[in-house]
C-alpha positions in Angstrom: -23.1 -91.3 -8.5 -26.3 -90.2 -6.4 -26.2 -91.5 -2.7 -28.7 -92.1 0.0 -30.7 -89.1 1.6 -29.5 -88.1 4.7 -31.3 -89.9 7.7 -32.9 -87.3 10.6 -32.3 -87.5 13.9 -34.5 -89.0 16.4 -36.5 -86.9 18.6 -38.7 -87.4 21.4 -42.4 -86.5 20.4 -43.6 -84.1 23.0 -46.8 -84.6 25.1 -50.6 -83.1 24.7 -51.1 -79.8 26.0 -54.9 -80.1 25.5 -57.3 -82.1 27.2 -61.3 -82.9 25.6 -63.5 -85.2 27.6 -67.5 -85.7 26.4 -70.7 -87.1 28.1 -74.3 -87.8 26.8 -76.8 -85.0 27.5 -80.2 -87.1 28.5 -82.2 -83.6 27.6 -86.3 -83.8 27.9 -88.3 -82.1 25.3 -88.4 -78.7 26.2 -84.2 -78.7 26.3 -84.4 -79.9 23.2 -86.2 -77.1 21.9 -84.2 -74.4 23.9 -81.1 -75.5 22.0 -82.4 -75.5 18.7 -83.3 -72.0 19.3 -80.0 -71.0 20.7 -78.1 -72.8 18.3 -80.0 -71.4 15.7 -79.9 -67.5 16.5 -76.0 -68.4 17.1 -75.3 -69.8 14.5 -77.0 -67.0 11.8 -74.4 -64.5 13.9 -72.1 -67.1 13.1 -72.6 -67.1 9.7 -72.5 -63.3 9.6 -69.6 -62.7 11.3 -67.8 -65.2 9.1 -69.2 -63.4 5.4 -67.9 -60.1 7.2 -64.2 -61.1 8.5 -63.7 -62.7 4.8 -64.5 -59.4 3.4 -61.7 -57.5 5.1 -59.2 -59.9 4.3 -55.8 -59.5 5.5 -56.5 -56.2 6.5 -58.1 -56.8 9.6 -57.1 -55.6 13.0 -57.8 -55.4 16.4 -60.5 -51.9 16.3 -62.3 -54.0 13.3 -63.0 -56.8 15.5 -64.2 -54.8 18.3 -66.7 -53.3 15.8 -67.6 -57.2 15.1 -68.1 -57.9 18.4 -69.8 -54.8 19.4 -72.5 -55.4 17.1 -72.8 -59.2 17.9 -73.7 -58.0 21.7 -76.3 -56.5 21.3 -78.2 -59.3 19.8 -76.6 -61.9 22.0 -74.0 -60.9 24.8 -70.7 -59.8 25.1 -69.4 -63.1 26.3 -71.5 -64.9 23.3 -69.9 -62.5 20.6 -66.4 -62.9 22.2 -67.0 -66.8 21.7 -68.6 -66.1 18.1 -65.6 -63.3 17.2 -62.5 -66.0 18.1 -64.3 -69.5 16.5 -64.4 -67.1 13.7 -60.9 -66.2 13.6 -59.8 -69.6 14.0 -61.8 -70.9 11.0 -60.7 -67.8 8.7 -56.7 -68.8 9.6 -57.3 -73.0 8.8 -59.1 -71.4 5.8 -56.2 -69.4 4.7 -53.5 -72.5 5.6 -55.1 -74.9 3.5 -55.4 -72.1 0.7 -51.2 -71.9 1.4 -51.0 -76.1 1.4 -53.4 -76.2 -1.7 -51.3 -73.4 -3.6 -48.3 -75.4 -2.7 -49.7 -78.8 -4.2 -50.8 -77.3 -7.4 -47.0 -75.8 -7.7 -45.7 -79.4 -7.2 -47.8 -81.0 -9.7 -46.6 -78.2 -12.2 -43.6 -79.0 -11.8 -43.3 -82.7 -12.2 -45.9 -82.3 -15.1 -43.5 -80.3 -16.7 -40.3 -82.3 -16.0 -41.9 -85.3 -17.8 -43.5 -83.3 -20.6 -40.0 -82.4 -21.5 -38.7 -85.5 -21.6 -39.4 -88.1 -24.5 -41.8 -91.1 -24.7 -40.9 -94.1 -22.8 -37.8 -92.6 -21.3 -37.0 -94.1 -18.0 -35.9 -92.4 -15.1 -32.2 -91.6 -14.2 -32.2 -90.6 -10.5 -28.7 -90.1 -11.0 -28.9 -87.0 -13.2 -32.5 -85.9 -11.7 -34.4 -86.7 -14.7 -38.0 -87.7 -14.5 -39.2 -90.8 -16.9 -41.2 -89.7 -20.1 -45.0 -90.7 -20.5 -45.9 -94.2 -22.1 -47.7 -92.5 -25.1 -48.8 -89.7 -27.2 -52.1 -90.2 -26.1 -51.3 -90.2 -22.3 -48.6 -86.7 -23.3 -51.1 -84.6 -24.7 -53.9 -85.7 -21.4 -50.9 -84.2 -19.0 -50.2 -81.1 -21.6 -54.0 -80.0 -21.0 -54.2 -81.2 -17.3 -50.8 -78.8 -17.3 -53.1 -75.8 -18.6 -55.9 -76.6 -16.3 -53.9 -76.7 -13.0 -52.0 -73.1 -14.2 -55.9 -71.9 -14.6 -56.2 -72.8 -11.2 -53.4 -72.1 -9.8 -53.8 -68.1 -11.0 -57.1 -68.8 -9.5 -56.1 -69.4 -6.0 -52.8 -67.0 -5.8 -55.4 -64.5 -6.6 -57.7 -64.8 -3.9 -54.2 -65.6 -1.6 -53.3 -62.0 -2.6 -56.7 -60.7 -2.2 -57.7 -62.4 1.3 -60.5 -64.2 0.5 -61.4 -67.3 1.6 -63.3 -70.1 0.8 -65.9 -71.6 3.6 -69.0 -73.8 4.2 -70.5 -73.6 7.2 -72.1 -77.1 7.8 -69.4 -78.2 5.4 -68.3 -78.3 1.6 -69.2 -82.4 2.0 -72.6 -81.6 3.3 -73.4 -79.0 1.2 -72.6 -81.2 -1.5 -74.4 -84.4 -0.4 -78.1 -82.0 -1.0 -77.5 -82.5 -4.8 -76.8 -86.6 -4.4 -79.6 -87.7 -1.9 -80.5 -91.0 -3.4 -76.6 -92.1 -3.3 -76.3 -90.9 0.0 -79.8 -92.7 1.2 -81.1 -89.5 2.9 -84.2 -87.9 1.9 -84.8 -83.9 2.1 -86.2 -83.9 5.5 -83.2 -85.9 6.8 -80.3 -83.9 5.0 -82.2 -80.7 6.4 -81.9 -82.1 9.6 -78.1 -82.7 9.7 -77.5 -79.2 8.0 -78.6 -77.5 10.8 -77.1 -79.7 13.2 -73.8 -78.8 11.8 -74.8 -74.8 11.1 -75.6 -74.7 15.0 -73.2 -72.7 17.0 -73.5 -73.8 21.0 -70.0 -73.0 21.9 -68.0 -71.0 24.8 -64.8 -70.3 26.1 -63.3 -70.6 29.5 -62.7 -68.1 31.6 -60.5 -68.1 34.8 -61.6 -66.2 37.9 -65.2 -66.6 37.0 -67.3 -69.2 39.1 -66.9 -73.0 37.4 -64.3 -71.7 34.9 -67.2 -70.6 32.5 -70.2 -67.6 32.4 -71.8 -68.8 29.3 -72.1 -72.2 29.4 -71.9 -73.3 33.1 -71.7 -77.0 34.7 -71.6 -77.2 38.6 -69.8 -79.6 40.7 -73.2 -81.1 41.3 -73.2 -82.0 37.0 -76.3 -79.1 36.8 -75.7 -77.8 33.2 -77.2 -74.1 32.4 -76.9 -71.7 29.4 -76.6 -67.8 29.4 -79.5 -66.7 27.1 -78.7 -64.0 24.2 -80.6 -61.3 24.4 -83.4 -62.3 21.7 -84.1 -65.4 23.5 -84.2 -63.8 27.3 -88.3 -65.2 27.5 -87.0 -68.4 27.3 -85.3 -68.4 30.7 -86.0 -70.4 33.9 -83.4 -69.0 36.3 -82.1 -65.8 37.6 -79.9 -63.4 35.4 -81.4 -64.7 32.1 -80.2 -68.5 32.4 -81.3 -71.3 31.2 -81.2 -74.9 33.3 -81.5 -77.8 31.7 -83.0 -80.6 33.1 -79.8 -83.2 32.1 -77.3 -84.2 34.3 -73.7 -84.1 33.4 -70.9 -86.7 34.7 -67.8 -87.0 33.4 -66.1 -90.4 33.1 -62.8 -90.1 31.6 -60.8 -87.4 33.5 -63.3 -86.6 35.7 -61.4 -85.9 39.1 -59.2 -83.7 36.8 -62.2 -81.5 35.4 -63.7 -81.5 39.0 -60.2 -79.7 40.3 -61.0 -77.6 37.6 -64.3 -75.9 38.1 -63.7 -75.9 41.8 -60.8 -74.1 41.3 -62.6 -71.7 39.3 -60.0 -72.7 36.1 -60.9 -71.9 32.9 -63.0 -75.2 31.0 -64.1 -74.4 27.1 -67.7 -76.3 26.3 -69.2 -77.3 23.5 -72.7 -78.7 22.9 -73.9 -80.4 20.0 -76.4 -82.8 18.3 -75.6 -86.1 16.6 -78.6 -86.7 14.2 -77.9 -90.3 12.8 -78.1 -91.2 16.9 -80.3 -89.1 18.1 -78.1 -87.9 21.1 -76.8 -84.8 22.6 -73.4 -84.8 23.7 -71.5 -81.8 25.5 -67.6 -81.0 25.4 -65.3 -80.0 27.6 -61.8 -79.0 26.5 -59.0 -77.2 29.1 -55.2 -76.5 28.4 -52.7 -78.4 30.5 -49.4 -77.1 31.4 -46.7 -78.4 29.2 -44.6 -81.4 30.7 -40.8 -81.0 30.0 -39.8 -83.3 26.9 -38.0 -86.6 28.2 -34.7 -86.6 26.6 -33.8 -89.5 24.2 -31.4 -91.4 26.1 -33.8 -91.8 28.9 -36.5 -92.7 27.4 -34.5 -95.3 25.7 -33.0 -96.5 29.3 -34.7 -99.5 29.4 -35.4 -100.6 25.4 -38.0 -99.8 22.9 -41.5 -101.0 21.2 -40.4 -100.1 17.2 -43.6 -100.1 15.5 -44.1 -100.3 11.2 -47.3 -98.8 11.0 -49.3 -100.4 7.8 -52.4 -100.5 6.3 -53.9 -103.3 8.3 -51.7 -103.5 10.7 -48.9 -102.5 13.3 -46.0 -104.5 13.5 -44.3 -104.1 16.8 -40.8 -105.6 18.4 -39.2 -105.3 21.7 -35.5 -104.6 21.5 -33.0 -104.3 24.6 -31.4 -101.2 25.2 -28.3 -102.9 23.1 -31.0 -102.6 20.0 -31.3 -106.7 19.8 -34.9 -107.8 19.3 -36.0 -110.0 22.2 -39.3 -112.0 21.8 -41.5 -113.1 19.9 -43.2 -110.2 17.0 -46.7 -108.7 17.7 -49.2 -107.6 15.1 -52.2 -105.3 16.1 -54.8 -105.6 13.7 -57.7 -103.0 12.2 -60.0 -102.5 9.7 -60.2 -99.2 8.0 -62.8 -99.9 6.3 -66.2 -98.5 6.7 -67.6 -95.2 8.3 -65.3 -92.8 10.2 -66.7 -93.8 13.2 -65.9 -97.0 12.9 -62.4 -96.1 11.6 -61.6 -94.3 14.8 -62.9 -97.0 17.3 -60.4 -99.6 15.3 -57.7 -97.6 15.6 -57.9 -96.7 19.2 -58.1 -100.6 19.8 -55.3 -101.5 18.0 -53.2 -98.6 19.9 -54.6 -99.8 23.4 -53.6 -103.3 22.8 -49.9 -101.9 21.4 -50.0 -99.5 24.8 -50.9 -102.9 27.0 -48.0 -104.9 25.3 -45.7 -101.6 25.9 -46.2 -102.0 29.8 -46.1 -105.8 30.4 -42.6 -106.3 28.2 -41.0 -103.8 30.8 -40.0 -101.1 27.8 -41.3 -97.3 28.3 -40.7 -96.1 24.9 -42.3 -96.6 21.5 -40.1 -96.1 18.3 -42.2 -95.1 15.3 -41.7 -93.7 11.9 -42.7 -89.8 10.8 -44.8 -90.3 8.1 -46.1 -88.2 5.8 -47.6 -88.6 2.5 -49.0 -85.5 1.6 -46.3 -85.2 -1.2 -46.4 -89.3 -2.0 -50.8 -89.2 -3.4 -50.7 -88.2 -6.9 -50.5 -90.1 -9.7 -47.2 -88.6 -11.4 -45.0 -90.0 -8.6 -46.5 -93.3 -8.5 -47.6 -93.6 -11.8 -50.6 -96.0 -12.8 -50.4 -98.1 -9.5 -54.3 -96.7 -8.8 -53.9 -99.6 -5.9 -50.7 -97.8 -4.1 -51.9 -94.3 -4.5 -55.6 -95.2 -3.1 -53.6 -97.5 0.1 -52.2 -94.7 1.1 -54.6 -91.8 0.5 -56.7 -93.6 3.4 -53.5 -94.1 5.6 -54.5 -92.2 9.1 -51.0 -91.2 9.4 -52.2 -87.7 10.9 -55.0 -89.6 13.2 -52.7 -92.6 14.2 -50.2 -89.9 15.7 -52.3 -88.1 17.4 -53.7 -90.8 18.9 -50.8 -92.5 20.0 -49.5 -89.6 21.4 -52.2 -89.0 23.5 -52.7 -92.2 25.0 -49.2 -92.7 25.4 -48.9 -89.9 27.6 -51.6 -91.3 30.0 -50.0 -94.3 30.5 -46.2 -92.5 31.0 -44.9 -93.9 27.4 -42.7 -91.3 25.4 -43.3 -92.0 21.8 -39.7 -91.4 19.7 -40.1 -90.7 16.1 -37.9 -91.6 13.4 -37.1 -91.3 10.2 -38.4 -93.6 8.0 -35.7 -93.9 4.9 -35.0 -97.2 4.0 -36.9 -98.7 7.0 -38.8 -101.4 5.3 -35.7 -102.4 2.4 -33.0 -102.8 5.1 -34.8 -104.4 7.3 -36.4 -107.3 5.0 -32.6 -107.4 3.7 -30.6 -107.6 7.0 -33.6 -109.5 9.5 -36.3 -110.8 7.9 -34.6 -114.3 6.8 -32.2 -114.3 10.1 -35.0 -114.0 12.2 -37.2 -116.4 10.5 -37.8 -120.5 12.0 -39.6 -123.4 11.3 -42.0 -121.8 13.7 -42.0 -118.6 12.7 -42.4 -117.1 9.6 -41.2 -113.3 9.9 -42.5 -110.7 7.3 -41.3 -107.8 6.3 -43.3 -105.1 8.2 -41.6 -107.2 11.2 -38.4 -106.7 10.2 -39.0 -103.5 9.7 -40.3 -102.8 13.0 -36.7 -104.1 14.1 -34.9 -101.4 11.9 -37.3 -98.8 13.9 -36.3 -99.2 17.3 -32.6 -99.8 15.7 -32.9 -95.8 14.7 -34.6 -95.4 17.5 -31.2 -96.4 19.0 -29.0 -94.7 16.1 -27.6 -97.7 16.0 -27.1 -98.9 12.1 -29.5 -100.9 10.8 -28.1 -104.0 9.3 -26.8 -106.9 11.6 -23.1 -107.8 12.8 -21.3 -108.9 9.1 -20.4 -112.6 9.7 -16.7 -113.3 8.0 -16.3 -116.7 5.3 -15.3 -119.2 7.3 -12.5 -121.0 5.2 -11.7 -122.8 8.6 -11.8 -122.4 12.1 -9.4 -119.8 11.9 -10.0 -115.5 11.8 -7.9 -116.2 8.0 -11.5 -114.7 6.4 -11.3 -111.8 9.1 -13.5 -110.6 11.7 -15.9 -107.6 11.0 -18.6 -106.4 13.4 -21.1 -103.5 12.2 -22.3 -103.1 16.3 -19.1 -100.2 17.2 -19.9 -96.9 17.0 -19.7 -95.1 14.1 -16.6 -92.9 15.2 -14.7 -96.1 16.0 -11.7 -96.4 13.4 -11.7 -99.7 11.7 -14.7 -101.1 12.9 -15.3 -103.2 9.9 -12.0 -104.4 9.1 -9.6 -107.1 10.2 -9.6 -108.3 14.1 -6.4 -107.5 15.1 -3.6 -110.2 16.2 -3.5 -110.0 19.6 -1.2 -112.7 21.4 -1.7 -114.2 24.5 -3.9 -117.0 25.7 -7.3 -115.7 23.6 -5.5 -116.6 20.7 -3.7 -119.5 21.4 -0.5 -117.7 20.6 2.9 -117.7 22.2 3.4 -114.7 24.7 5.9 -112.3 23.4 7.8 -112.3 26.4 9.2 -116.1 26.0 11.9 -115.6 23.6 12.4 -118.7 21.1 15.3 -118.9 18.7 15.3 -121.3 15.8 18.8 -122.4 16.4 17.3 -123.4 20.2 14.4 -124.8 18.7 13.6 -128.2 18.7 13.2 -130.0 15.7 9.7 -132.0 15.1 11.6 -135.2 13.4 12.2 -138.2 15.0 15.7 -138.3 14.5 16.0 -135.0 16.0 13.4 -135.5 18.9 14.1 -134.5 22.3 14.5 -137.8 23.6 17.3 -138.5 21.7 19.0 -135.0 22.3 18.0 -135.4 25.9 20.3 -138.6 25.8 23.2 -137.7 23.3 24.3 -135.5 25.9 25.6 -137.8 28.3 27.2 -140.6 26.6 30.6 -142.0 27.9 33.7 -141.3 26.3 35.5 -143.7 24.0 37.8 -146.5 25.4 41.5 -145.3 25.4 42.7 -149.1 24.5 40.9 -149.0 21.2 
């Protein structure tokens, strides 16, 4: 008989170590200019440096990229190539990890393609045994036997450049690149989508450097907010400054974090920048981006000291409970809603709502942790696990599980919140079994994501997820017995009979009177006390009789 999955510990998610804040650039006409010719010269090295690290493959080391970077420096600067050099480096190694992820899915759908090509029409599944159901028809078989030979085609494909070291990159991006040959669908004309392709092919990026004045050579912003460029070496005549720099005539100011990035530069502490153009606004914006040091991880039982926020994360909503450090809910339930429909943009701003209001509700109910689940359904999208439910398998393609994280994390570090993940087996079936109808009144309709939410913070707690079992109740008596389902789980008969204690609880005699039955009175009314009382003291027959 198969059994449930083993359920994960909880763990406290550690904090952010990195910090990005952004503010508009108000450039004039002539910064404008300057940055498209810098980004532009940049980004061809870019571009270069990219076609040449993909050609030595996994068989790069460290005296090839000084031969990179000695070549980018003397049409740029050494500090320009080293920025050039590592952004190329990072984008080869996410290159070659999706390659790894992608080589991995195509395995996975082999393999479940084959399972159910060996098994015959209509058969069902038997989770039992491990056997996968059979397809519906003949028609729908001999689909997956040639989709079988496609993804082998590919898969030899890809394990072949894996071996080799190539990589596959678009600079600007694959989406981009492919939104040129669909214009009229994506309602750009040439001279817009040319416009956004070198936006995105720009390259106006450095990195930190600590030690050197404002935390940054390249790309320098004062205390003051005066933002100015190194030049490369091809663009020198453009300068306006000393020592080849460039000043622009925007100001830069720092909202969010701002004291922070302040101690910073002053400190001469290394700040990474980034500048670049968002054409469908019109703006310039600039980046900054510094490591913090890593704050030690809170452990579990103190962030739990004082209850938790369990959170079911949906696709339109989060359902949120406050439970007491016993793991009872307390409360009434709170739903967050967003809309992730629309542009990414948009996407992002709803989601960041919906996690400040659940951050706000975190801080007035007293609690300082938030219990959510560890999703992931990178394994859960394709169509031979969930079949012809298009509905399902598109819901939860678009679930920002990676985003939503992230997110929450983040912003529940700022406001001193440790986030404790979970796992989520069974989550949303026990709970809509063991709280949903309990929990529900004339006034209150509970639904299942808020039961679930419950059974969250409950795991949070490793506390087990159902409620305490409630015995028949033939009578008033314990005769059905008493279970409770709230002991721990090394507790030895936790779910079976209450135990016959005497004494005053119960209603029972104490053991230390002891009552005989000869001694005992009897409960008739010829034998009552009364009359024993009496018996004992009549007088004694008359001696004349």
């Amino acid at each position: 008989m198969g059994g449930l999955r083993e359920v994960v510990a909880s763990f406290v998610v550690p904090g952010p170590v990195g910090v990005a804040v952004r503010d508009r650039l108000r450039v004039s006409a002539a910064d404008v200019a300057v940055l498209h010719e810098v980004g532009a010269l940049l980004g061809s090295l870019a571009a270069g440096d990219l076609a040449v690290r993909s050609r030595q493959g996994p068989a790069h080391d460290a005296a090839g990229w000084a031969v990179r970077k000695r070549e980018l420096s003397g049409r740029s600067s050494s500090r320009w190539a080293g920025s050039v050099t590592k952004a190329t480096h990072d984008q080869w190694a996410l290159a070659r990890r999706g390659q790894a992820a992608h080589i991995g899915w195509l395995r996975g759908e082999i393999t479940q393609i084959q399972a159910r090509l060996a098994r015959p029409l209509g058969a069902k599944a038997d989770k039992r045994e491990g056997l996968a159901r059979g397809y519906a028809s003949q028609g729908e078989w001999h689909a997956k036997s040639r989709r079988l030979h496609t993804l082998k085609a590919r898969l030899a494909a890809v394990e072949a450049d894996w071996a080799a070291g190539r990589v596959h990159v678009v600079r600007g991006g694959k989406q981009l690149a492919n939104t040129r040959h669909h214009l009229a669908d994506a309602g750009l004309n040439r001279e817009a989508w040319r416009e956004q392709w070198e936006a995105a092919r720009m390259f106006l990026a450095a990195d930190g450097e600590s030690g050197k004045r404002f935390g940054n050579e390249t790309v320098r912003i004062t205390d003051t907010g005066q933002l100015s460029l190194k030049l490369p070496a091809l663009l020198s005549h453009l300068a306006n400054a000393p020592h080849g720099r460039y000043v622009l005539d925007a100001r830069v100011a720092f909202q969010h974090r701002g004291q922070e990035w302040l101690d910073r530069i002053t400190a001469n502490r290394a700040v990474a920048y980034r500048i670049h153009h968002d054409v469908a606004r019109g703006r310039w914006y600039v980046t900054a981006s510094w490591k913090r040091a890593a704050a030690p991880v809170l452990p579990l039982q103190a962030a739990l000291s004082r209850g938790v926020v369990g959170v079911d994360m949906n696709d339109d909503h989060l359902a949120a409970w406050r439970l007491d450090v016993h793991g009872n809910p307390v409360g009434e339930p709170q739903r967050f809603f967003y809309d992730l429909t629309g542009t990414t943009v948009h996407r992002d701003a709803q989601i960041r709502h919906a996690l400040t209001r659940l951050l706000h509700f975190v801080r007035r109910c007293g609690a300082a942790a938030i219990a959510v689940e560890d999703l992931d359904f990178t394994d859960g999208k394709s169509r031979e696990r969930h079949g012809r439910n298009k509905r399902f398998r598109r819901l939860i393609s678009r679930f920002p599980t990676a985003k939503l994280k992230a997110r929450l994390v983040s912003m529940a570090a700022e406001q001193n919140v440790a986030v404790v993940a979970v796992d989520p087996a069974y989550t949303s079936r026990w709970g809509a079994q063991h709280w949903q109808k309990p929990l529900a009144t004339p006034r209150r309709k509970t639904t299942r994501h808020d039961a679930a939410s419950i059974a969250v913070g409950r795991r949070a707690f490793a506390h087990p997820i159902r409620r305490r079992t409630t015995p028949p109740h033939p009578d008033q008596s314990d005769r059905g017995g008493h279970r409770t389902v709230q002991a721990r789980p090394e507790t030895r008969r936790r779910e079976e009979t209450r135990p016959h204690l005497p004494g005053s609880r119960t209603r029972c005699a104490s053991p230390v009177v002891e009552r005989k039955r000869g001694t005992s009175l009897p409960n008739t009314v010829r034998g009552s006390a009364t009359e024993q009382k009496w018996s004992w003291q009549q007088d004694a027959l008359p001696l004349s009789v």
